[in-house]
C-alpha positions as CSV (number, residue, x, y, z in Angstrom):
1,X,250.5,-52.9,-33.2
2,X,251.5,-49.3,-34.2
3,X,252.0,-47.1,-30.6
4,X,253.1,-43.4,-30.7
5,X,252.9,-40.8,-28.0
6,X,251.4,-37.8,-29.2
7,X,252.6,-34.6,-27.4
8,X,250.0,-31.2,-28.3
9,X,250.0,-27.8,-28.4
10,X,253.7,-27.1,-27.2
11,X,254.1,-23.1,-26.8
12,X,257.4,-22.1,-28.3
13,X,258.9,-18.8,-28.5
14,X,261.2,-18.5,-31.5
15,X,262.8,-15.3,-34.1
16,X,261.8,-16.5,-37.5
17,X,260.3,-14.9,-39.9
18,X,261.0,-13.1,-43.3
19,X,260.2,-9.6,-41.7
20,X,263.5,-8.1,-39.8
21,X,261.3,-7.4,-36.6
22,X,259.8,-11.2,-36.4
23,X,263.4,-12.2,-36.2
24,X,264.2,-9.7,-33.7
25,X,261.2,-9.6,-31.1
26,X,260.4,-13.1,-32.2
27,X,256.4,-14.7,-32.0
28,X,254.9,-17.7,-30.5
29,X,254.4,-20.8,-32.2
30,X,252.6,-24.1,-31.6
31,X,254.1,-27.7,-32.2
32,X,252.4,-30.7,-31.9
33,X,254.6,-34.2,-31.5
34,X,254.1,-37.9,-33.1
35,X,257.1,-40.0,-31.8
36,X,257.5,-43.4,-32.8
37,X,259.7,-46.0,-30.3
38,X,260.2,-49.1,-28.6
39,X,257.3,-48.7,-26.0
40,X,256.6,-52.8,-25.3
41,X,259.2,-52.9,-22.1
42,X,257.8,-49.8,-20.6
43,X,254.7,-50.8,-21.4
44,X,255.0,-54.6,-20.0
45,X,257.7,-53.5,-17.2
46,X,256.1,-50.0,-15.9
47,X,259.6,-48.9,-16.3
48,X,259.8,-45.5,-16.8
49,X,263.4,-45.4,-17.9
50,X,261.8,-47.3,-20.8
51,X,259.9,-44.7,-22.6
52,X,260.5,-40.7,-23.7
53,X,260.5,-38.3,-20.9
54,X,258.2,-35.7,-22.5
55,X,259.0,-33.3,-19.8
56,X,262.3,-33.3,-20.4
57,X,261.6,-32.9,-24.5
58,X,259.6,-30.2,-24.0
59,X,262.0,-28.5,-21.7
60,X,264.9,-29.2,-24.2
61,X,262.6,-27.6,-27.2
62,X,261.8,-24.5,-25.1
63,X,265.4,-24.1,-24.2
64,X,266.8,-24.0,-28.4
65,X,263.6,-22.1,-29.8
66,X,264.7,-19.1,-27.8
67,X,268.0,-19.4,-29.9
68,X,267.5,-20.0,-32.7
69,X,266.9,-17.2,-35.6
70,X,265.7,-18.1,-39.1
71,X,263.9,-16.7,-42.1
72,X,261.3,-19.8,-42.5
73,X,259.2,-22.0,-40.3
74,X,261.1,-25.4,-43.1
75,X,264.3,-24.3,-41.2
76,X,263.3,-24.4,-37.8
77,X,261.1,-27.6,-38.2
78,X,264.1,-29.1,-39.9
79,X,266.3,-27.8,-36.3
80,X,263.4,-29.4,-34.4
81,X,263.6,-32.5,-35.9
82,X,267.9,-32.5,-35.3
83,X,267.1,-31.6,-31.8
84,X,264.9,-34.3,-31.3
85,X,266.3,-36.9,-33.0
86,X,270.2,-36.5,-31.0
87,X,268.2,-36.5,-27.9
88,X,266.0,-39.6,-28.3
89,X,267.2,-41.7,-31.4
90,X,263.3,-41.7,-32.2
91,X,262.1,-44.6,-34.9
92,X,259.9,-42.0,-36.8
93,X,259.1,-38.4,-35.6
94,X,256.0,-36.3,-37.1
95,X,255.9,-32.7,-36.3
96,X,253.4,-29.8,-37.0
97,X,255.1,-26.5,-36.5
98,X,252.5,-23.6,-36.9
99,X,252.9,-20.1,-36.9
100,X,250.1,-18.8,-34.7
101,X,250.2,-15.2,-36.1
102,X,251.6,-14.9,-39.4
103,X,251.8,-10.7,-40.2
104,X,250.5,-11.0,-43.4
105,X,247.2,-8.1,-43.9
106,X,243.8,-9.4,-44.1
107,X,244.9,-12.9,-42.8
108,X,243.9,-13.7,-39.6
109,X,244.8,-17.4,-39.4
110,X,247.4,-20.1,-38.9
111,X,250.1,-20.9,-41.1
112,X,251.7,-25.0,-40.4
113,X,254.8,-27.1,-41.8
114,X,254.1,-30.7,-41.3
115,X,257.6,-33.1,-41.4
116,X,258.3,-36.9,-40.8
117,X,261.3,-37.8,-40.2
118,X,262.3,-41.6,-40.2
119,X,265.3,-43.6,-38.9
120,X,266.2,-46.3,-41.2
């Protein structure tokens, strides 16, 4: 049976961006998580100390967005994916990584980077 927690809609503050004053003020972002693990002994044990502590991811990922400065949203979803993978040792890790307001004129939508990353 394939089991992944799903973690949505994470609100990330981070200076990326091509424009000098994205990567200065920085803009808000939204990640959504897939993570892949071991979850049979929490699941069969109720052991907490058995599964990922998504508070504690989430508060990690907050922490690092607000340092890190970049030109593109394929570098900072490649430094999510480092951040999260020396934290949990993760089988497989998807990410979506969207730019909520990209400044580009006449465009009022979203702009997203989907990665997997896999442990072999």
């Amino acid at each position: 049976m394939e089991t992944y927690l799903k973690i949505k809609n994470i609100k990330l503050w981070a200076r990326v961006g091509v424009l000098e004053e994205e990567r200065e003020l920085g803009q808000l972002f939204k990640l959504d998580l897939f993570l892949w693990a071991d979850f049979e002994n929490c699941t069969h044990n109720d052991d907490i100390k058995r599964t990922i502590d998504y508070a504690k991811l989430v508060e990690i990922l907050k922490y690092h967005s607000k340092k890190i400065c970049c030109f593109t949203i394929e570098k900072y979803s490649d430094q999510i994916l480092k951040i999260i993978n020396e934290e949990f040792q993760l089988n497989r890790i998807k990410i979506i990584l969207t730019k909520c307001k990209p400044p580009i004129i006449g465009f009022d939508g979203e702009v997203s980077i989907v990665r997997i990353f896999e442990n072999n």
